[in-house]
C-alpha positions in Angstrom: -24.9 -18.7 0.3 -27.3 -16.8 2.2 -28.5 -17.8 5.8 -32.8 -18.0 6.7 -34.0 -15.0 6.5 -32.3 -13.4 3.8 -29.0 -12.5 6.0 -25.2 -12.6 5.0 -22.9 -15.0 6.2 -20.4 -13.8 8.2 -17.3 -12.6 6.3 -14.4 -15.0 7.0 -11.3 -12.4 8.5 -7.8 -13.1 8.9 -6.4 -14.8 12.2 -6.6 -12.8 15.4 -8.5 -10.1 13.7 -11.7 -8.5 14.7 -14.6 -5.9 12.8 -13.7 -2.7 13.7 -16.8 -0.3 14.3 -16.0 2.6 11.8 -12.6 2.8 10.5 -9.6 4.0 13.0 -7.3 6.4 12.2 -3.6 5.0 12.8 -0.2 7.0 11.8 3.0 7.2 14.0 4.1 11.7 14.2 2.6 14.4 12.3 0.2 14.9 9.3 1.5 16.8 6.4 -0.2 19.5 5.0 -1.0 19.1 1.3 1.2 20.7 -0.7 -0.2 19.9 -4.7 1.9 22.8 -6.1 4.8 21.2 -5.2 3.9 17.4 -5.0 5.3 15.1 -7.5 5.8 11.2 -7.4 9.1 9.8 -8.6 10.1 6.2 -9.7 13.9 5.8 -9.7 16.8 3.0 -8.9 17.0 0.0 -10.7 14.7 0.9 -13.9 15.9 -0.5 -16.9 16.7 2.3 -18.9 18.8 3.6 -15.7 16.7 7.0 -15.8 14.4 8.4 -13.1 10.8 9.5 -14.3 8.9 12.2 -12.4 5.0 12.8 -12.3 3.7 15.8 -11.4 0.2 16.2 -9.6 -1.5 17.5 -13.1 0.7 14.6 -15.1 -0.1 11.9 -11.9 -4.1 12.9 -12.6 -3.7 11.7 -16.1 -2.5 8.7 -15.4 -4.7 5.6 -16.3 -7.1 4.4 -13.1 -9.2 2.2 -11.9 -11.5 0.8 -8.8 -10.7 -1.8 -6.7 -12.7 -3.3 -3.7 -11.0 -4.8 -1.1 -10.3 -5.1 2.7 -8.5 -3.2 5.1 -6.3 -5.5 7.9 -4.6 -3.6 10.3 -1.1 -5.1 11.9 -3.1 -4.2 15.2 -5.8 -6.3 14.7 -9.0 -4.7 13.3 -10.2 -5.0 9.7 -12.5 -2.8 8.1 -14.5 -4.6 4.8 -15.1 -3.3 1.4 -13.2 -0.2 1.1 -13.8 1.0 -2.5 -10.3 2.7 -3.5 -9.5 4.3 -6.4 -6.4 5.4 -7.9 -3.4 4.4 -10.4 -3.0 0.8 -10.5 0.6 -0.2 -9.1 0.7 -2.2 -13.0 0.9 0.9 -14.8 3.5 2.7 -13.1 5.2 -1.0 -13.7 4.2 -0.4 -17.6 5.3 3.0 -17.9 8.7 2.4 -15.7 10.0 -1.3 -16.1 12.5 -2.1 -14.0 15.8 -3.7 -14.7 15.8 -7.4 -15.0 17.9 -7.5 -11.6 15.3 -5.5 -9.9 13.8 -7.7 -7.0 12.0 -5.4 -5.0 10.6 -1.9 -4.6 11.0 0.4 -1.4 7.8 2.9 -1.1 8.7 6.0 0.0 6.5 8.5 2.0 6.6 11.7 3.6 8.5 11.8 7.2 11.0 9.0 6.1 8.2 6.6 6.2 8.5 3.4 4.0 7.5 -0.3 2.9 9.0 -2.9 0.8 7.8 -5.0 -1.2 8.9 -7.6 -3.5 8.3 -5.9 -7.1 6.2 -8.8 -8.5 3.4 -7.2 -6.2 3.1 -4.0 -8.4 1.8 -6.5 -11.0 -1.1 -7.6 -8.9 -4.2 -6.1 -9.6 -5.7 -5.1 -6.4 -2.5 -3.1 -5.8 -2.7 0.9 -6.8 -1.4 3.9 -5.7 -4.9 5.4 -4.1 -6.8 9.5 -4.3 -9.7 8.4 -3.5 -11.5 5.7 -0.7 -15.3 5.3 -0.5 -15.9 8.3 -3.4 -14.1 10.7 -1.8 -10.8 12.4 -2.1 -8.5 10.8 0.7 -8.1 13.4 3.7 -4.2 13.9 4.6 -5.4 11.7 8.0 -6.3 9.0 5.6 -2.9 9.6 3.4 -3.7 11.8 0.3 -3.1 13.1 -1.5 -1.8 9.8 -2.8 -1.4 6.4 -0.2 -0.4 2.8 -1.7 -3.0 0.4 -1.2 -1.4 -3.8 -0.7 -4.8 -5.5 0.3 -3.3 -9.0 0.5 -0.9 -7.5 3.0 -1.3 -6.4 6.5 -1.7 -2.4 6.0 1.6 -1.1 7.0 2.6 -2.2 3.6 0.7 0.6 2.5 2.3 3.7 3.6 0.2 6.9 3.3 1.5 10.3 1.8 3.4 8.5 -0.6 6.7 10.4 -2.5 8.7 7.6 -4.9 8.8 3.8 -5.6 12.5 3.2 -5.6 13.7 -0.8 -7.3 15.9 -2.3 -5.9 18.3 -4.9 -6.6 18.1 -6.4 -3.3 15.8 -6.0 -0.5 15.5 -3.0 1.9 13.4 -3.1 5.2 11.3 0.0 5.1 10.1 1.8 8.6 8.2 -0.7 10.2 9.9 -3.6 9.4 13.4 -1.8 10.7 10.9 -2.0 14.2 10.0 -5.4 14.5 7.2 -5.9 12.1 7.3 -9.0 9.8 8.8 -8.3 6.5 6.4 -10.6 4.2 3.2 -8.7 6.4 0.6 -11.7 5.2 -2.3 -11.3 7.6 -3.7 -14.8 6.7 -0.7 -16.6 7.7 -0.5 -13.6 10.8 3.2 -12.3 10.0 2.4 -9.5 12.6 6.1 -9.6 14.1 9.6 -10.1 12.9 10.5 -12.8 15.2 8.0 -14.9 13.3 10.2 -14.8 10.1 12.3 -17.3 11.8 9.9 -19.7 12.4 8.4 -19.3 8.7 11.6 -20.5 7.2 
């Protein structure tokens, strides 16, 4: 539906978030200085043939990938609209390396110890991919490349940058936010900002 004159609606945003002018650029310590000679991208624990499976950057390329659209909600309360991502979608590394049928969740692992986790059933979801590229260009190291996962239905700190491995798991594992009083779950339309709210969810 369009409003007189030809204008947009205004796009509906999660609770308690705002329109950020431009796009901030958070991260908690250093940036790390790419390294492709030596990156690689690892998939190990609970897979159901018990192996691990490494990617190299030239084998990571080759990869299948796609485009996905979608918004960017910030645990600190700005959202940024229509990021155009594109990457390897989350599903084929869940193809290519199925995890055991007692595998519950995945923990992302990043450069600098950083981390998320995620139930595994999220790797399925389309929107989900493990990102190069934002807006048609290669994403800067401040951005997270070479490679940064990408959760658009969670709040962003489920989407670590400078991303390493995708450890299953049998059982959950709070990653490095969570472990400091973010919400596990991270859903920004029911505003799971905080731990202490996992209480009162039930």
């Amino acid at each position: 539906m369009s409003l007189p004159g030809g204008s947009e609606p205004p796009r509906a945003l999660p609770p308690g978030q705002s329109l950020a002018r431009g796009w901030p650029v958070l991260h908690y310590g250093p940036v790390p200085s790419p390294r492709p000679a030596i990156w690689d991208l690892r998939v190990y624990g609970a897979t159901q043939s018990g192996q691990s499976t490494r990617w190299s950057t030239e084998e990571f390329a080759a990869l299948p990938r796609v485009e996905v659209v979608a918004d960017f909600h910030c645990v600190t309360k700005f959202s940024v609209i229509d990021r155009t991502w594109h990457g390897v979608p989350a599903s084929a590394v869940l193809d290519l390396v199925p995890p055991a049928a007692d595998a519950t969740h995945v923990l992302v692992l990043a450069e600098y110890g950083y981390s998320a986790s995620l139930p595994i059933t999220d790797l399925a979801d389309s929107s989900v991919l493990l990102a190069t590229e934002v807006d048609g260009e290669l994403l800067s190291a401040e951005r997270g490349g070479p490679v940064r996962f990408v959760v658009p239905h969670r709040y962003a700190f489920k989407g670590p940058k400078w991303v390493r491995a995708l450890e299953y798991l049998t059982s959950d594992q709070r990653g490095f936010w969570e472990e400091r009083g973010y919400h596990n779950e991270a859903d920004p339309w029911r505003e799971q900002r905080y731990s202490y709210q996992e209480s009162e969810d039930g």
